[in-house]
C-alpha positions in Angstrom: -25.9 -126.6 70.3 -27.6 -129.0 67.9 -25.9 -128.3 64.2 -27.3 -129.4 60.6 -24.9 -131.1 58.4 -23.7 -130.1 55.2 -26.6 -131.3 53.4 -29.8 -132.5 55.6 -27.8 -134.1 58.1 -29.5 -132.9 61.0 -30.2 -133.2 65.1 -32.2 -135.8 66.0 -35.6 -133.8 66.8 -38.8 -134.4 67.0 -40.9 -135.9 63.5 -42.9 -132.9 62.3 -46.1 -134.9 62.7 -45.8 -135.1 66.6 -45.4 -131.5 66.1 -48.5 -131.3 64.2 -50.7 -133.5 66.0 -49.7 -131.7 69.4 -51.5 -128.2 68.2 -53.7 -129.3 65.4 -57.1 -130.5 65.8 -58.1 -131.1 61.8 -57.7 -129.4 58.5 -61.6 -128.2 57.8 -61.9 -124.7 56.5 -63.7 -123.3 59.5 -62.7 -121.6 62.3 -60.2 -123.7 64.5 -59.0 -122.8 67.5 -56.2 -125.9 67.6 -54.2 -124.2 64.7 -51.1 -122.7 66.3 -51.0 -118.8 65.7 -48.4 -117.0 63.1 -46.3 -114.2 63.2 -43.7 -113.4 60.4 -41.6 -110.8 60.3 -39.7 -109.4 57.7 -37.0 -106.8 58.3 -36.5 -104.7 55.5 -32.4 -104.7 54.0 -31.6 -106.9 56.3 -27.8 -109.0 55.8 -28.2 -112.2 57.8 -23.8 -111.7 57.5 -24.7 -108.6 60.3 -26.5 -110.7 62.9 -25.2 -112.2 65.6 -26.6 -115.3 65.3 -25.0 -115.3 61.8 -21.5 -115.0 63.3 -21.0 -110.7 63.2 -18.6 -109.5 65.1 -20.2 -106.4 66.8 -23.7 -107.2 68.6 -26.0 -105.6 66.4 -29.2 -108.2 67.2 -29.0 -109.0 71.4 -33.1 -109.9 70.6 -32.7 -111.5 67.4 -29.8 -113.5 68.7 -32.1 -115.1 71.6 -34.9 -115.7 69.5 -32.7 -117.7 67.5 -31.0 -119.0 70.6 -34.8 -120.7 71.4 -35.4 -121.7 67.9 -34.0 -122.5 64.3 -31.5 -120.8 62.9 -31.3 -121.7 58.7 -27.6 -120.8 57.7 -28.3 -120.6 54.0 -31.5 -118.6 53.3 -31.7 -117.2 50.1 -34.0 -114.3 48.5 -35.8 -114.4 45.6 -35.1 -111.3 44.3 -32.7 -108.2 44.8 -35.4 -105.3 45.9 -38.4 -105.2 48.0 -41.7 -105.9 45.7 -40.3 -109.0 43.7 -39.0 -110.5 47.0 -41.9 -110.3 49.4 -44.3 -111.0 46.1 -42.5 -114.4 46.5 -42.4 -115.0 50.1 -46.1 -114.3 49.6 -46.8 -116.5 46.5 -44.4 -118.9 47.4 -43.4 -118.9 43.7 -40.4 -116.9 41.9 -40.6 -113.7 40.3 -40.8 -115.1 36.9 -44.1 -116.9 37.9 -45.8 -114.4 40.1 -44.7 -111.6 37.7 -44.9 -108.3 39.8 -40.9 -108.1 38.9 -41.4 -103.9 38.2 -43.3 -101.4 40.6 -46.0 -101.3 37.8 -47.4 -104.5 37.6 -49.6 -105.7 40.2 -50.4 -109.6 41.5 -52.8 -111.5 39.4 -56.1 -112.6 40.6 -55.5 -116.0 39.4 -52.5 -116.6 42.0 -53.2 -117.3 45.6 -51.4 -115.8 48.7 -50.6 -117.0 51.9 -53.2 -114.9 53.5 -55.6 -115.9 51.6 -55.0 -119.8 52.5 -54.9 -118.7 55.8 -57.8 -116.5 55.8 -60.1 -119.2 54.7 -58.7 -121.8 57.2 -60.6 -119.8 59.7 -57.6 -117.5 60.7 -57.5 -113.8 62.0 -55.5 -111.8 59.7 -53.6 -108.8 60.6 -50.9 -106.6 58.5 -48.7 -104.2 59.1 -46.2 -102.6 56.7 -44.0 -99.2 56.1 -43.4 -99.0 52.7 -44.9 -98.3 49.1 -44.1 -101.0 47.7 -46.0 -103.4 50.1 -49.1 -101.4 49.4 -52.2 -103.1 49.0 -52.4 -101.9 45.5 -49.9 -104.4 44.4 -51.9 -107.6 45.8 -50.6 -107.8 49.2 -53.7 -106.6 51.1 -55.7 -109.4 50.0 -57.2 -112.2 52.8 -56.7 -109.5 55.5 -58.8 -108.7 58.1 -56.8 -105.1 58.7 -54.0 -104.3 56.7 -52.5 -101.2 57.8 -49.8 -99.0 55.3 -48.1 -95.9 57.7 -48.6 -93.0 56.4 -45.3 -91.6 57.8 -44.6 -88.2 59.5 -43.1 -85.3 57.7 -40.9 -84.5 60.7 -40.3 -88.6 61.8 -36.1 -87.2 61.5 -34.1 -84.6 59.7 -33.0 -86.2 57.2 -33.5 -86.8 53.5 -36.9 -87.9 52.2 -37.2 -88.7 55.7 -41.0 -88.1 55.3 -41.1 -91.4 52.9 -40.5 -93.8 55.7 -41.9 -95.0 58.7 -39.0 -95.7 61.8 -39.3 -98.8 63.4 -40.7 -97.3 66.6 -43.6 -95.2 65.2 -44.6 -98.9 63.2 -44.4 -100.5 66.6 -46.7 -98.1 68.7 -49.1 -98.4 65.4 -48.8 -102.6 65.4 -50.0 -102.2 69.1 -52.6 -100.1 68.7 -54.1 -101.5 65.6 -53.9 -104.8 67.7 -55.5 -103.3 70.7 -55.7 -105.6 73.9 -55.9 -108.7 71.8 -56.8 -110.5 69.1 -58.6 -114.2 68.8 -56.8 -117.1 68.1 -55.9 -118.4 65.8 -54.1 -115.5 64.3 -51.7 -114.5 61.3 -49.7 -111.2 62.2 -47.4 -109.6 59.5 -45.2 -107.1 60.6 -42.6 -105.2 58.2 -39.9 -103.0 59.3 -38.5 -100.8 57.0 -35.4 -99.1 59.2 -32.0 -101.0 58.0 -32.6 -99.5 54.3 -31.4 -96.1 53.2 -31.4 -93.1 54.1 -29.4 -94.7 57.3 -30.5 -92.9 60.0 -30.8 -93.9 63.7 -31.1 -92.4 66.6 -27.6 -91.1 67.8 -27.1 -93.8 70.5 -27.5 -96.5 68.5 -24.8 -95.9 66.1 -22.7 -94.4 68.7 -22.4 -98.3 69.8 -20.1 -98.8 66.6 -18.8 -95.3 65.5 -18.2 -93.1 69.2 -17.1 -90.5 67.1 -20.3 -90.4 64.7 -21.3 -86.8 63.7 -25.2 -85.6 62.1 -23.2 -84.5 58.8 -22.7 -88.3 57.3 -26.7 -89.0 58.2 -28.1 -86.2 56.4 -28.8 -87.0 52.8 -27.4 -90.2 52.7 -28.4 -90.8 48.7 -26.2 -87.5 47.8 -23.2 -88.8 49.8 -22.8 -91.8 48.0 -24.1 -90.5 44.4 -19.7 -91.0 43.1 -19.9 -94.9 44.7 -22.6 -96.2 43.4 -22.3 -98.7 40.2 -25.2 -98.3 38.7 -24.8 -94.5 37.9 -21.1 -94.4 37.3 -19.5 -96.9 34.9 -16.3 -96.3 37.0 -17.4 -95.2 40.3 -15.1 -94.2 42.7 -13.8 -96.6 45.8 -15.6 -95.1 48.9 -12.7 -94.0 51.2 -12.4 -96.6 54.6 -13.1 -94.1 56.9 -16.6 -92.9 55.1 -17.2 -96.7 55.0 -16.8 -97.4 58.3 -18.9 -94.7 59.2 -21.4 -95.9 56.7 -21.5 -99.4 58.0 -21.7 -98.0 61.7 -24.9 -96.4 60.4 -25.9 -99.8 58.6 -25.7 -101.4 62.1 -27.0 -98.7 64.3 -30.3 -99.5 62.4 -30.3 -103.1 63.1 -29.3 -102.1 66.6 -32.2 -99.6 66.6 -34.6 -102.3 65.1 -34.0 -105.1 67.5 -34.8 -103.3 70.3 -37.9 -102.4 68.8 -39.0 -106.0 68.2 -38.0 -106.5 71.3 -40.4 -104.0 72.6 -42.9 -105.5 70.5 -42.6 -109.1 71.5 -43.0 -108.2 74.9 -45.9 -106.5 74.4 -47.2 -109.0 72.3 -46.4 -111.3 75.5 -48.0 -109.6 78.0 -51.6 -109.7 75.9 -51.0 -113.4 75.5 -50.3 -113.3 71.8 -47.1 -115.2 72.0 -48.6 -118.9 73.2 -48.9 -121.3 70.8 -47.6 -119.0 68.2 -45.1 -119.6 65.7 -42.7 -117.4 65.1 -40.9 -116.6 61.6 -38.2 -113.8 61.3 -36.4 -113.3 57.5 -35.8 -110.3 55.5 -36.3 -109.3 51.0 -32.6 -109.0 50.9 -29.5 -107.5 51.7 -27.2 -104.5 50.9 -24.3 -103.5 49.3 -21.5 -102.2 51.4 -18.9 -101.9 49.0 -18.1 -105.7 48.9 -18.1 -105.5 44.9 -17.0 -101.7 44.6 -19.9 -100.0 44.9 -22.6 -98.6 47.4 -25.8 -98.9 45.0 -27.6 -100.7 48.1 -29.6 -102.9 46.2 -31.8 -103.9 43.4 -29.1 -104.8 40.7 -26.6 -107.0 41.4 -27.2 -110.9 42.8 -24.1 -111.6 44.9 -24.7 -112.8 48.1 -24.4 -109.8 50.1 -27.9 -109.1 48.5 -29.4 -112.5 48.3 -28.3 -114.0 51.8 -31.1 -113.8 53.9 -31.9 -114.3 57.6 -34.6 -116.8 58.7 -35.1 -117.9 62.0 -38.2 -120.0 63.0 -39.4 -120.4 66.5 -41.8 -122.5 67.2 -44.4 -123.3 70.3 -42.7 -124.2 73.7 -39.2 -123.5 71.8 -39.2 -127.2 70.2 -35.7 -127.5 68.3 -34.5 -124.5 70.4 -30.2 -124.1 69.2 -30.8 -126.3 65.8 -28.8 -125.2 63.1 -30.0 -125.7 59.4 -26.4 -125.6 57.1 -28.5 -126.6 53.5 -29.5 -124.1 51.6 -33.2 -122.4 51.7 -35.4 -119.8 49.9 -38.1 -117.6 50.4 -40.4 -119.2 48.9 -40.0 -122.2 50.8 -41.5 -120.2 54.3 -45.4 -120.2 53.1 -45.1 -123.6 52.8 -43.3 -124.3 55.9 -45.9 -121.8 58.0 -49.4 -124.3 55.9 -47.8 -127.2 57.0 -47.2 -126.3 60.5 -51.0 -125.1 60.4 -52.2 -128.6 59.2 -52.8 -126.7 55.8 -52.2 -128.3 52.3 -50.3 -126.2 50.5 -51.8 -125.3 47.0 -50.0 -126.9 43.6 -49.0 -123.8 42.7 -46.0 -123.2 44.4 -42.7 -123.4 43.6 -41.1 -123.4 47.2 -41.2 -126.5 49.6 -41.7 -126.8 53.6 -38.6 -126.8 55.7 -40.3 -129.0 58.1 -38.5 -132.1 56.6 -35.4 -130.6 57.9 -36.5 -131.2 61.3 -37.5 -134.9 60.5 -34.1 -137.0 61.2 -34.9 -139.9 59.5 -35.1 -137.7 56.3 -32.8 -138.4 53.0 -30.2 -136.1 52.4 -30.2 -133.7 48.8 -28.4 -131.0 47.6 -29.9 -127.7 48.1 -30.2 -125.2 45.2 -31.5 -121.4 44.8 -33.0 -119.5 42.2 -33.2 -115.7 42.2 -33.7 -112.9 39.8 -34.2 -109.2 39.0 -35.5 -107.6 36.5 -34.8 -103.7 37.2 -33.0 -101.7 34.5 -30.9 -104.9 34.1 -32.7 -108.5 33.8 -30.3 -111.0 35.9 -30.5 -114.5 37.3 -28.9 -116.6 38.8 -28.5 -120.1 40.6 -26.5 -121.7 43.7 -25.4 -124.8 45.2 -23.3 -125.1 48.1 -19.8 -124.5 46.1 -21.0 -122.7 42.8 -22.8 -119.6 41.4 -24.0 -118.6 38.2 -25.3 -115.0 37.4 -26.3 -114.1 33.9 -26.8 -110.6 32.9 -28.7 -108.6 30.4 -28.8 -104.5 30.1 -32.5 -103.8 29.6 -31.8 -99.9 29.1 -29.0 -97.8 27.3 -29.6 -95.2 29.7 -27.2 -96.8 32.2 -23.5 -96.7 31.5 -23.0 -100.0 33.3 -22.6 -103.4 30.9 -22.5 -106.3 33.3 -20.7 -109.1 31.9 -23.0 -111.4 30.6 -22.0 -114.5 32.7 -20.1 -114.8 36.4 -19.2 -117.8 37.6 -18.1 -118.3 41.0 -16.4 -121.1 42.8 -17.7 -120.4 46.6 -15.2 -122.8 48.5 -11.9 -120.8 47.5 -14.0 -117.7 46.5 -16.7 -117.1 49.7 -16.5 -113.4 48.4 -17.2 -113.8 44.6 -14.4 -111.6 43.3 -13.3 -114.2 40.6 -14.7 -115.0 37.5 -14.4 -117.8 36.6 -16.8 -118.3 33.1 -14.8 -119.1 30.2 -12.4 -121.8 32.2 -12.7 -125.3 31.6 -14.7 -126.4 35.3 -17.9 -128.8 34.4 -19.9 -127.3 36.9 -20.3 -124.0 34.5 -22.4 -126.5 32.2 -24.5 -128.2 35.2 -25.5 -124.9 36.6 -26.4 -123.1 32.7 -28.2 -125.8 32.7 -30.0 -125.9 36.1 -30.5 -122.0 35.1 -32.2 -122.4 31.6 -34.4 -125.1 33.1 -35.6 -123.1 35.6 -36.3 -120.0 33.5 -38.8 -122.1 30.8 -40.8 -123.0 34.0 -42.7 -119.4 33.6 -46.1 -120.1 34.7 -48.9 -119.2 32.7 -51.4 -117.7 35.1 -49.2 -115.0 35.6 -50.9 -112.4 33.7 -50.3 -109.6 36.1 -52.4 -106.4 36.3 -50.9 -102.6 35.6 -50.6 -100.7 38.8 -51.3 -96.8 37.9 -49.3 -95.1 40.3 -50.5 -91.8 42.0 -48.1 -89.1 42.1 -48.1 -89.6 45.6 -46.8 -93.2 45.0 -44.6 -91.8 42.4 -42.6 -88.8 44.8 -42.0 -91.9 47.4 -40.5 -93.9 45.1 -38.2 -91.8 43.3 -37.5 -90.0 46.5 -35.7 -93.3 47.6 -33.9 -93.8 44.6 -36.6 -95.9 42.6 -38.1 -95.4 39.1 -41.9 -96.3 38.7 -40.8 -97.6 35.2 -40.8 -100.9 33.8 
């Protein structure tokens, strides 16, 4: 199986412009049926450490494991951002949170700042959206350049279980995909799909779990929120450790919804298959972030810490004919680097105002090697950021509320190679490397853009009751 090196070292593939010129046929802004067709995918909560194709031990991704299988797996992926709106803002924008600036639920995009779509949508492509969750909403900027963008209204009786009626489960979004889709759509075509399922409450359907916990019961399902209410960091200064039975049960759930959502892509891209949909077409597959499993002593899911379990991402391209099928990308990626990627596959020059850079250069050989870097942030309740290399992490932390008993230390720094699992803090010791990365980190937070004047989103109390029902505030 080809495998990247440690920094671009890479299998000797094919040079992205013999990619290019095989499905491209110019760059005007009309209508061109030689531009390859897109579909991204983003997986809601999504670890790429539970995948198969990222080394898990249980097989919680058969589909997700063979699409990787034909295409590129990137090792290192990185999210932009801790929670949901912030995260796919950037994988929109292709900028970081600090220069889109929808970092709360109430601010909304900017008209000043372009979107993928909207490239897209002007290059002569058909544009079609799909996602299952309020903060996706078109409100917030992400309906723009779409032909049909289409938010689920879910069903109050989709499961019994708590605030159940909030979400949308990966096979009602599926049927809907289809039939918004109807027999077909022309090419060239940009398809985005979200799936909601591996975020809390976890709650699949009995035989999915049942794969990783045979003994699973109803009671751990129901009202997943008020279970974990004494492990979660965020509300308890001390919380309590989550007993390893509960957490095994917990994580059985976790994966029972990948399990649940795989097949349902599955279903999906065989659909999509038999209508035609899939030739030419590339494929992208990532997710906004991760979760919390207890692998810092808490269960808060997400949205306020930035170790890795939250900022590790999957991302798996496939592209047309499976060209690079098995190659392995080891340097480290971020989000905001797959618009770029997708324009430049397109034949599509990507506008100077993004931060993030196409990955197609990792597929060019003859490239020189550099040292990757991320940059991610979060600014709910507590305003964090943070940067990577391949050895070493810096977090910095600020309280933006008293109302939460939790005082992050200010700085965490990590040293990857003896401490994968950032347990040990290291700030305050003599290594160098604390003073390259504050400095990588104070660099890249003067870089705020200043066409990020973001609109206020007035929630309905509709939008309100969703959020808070999943354990959000609408608050700055």
């Amino acid at each position: 199986m080809p495998h990247a090196g440690r920094a671009h070292g890479r299998e000797a593939v094919k040079c992205r412009l013999g990619i290019l010129a095989l499905f491209l046929c110019g760059c005007s802004g009309d209508a061109n049926p030689g531009r390859p067709n897109i579909i991204l995918i983003s997986v809601d909560t999504l670890r790429a450490d539970h995948l198969g194709c990222y080394d898990y031990g249980r097989d919680t991704s058969p589909f997700l494991d063979s699409l990787a299988a034909d295409g590129v797996v990137f090792e290192n992926a990185f999210a932009q951002s801790s929670w949901t709106l912030a995260s796919h803002m950037s994988l929109f924008t292709a900028r970081y949170p600090h220069n889109h600036g929808v970092e709360t639920p109430s601010r909304s995009l900017s008209a000043n700042v372009p979107t993928l779509t909207e490239i897209l949508k002007t290059h002569g492509y058909h544009t079609f959206g799909f996602v299952t969750w309020a903060f996706l909403e078109s409100a917030y900027g992400f309906g723009r350049g779409f032909d049909l963008y289409r938010q689920f209204v879910p069903a109050p009786d989709k499961r019994d279980v708590e605030h159940a009626e909030h979400v949308t489960r990966a096979d009602q979004a599926v049927d809907a995909i289809l039939e918004g889709l109807g027999d077909g759509v022309r090419s060239p075509f940009f398809l985005f799909a979200h799936l909601f399922d591996p975020h809390l409450d976890y709650a699949p359907p009995a035989e999915h779990v049942r794969r990783f916990d045979p003994q699973a019961s109803e009671d751990l399902t129901l009202g997943m929120h008020t279970t974990l209410q004494p492990y979660i960091l965020p509300i308890h200064e001390e919380p309590e450790r989550i007993p390893p039975a509960m957490l095994q049960r917990v994580t059985a759930l976790y994966d029972g919804e990948i399990h649940f959502t795989d097949t349902q892509l599955a279903r999906l891209f065989e659909a999509l298959r038999k209508r035609d949909m899939l030739e030419d077409t590339l494929i992208v597959v990532t997710s906004d972030h991760g979760e919390e499993l207890d692998d810092h002593g808490s269960m808060e899911g997400h949205g306020w810490t930035l170790y890795d379990e939250i900022l590790h991402v999957p991302l798996i391209v496939k592209f047309p004919d499976n060209s690079h099928a098995g190659t392995r990308i080891q340097t480290i990626v971020e989000g905001i680097d797959i618009a770029p990627t997708i324009l430049e596959f397109a034949g599509i020059e990507a506008p100077g105002s993004f931060d993030g850079k196409s990955l197609l250069a990792f597929l060019d050989p003859t490239a020189a090697p550099s040292e990757g870097r991320t940059f991610s942030s979060s600014e709910r309740f507590l305003s964090r950021w943070s940067v990577r290399t391949e050895r070493y992490k810096l977090i910095r932390s600020q309280r933006k509320t008293p109302r939460l008993p939790y005082e992050p230390p200010p700085f965490e720094f990590f040293d990857l190679a003896v401490d994968p699992g950032e347990n040990l803090n290291l700030y305050g010791t003599r290594n160098p490397q604390i003073r390259v990365l504050q400095a990588y980190l104070d660099a890249w937070i003067s870089t705020r853009r200043q066409d990020v004047a973001t609109e206020k989103m007035e929630l309905d109390e509709a939008q309100r009751n969703r959020l808070r029902a999943l354990g959000y505030s609408d608050e700055d």
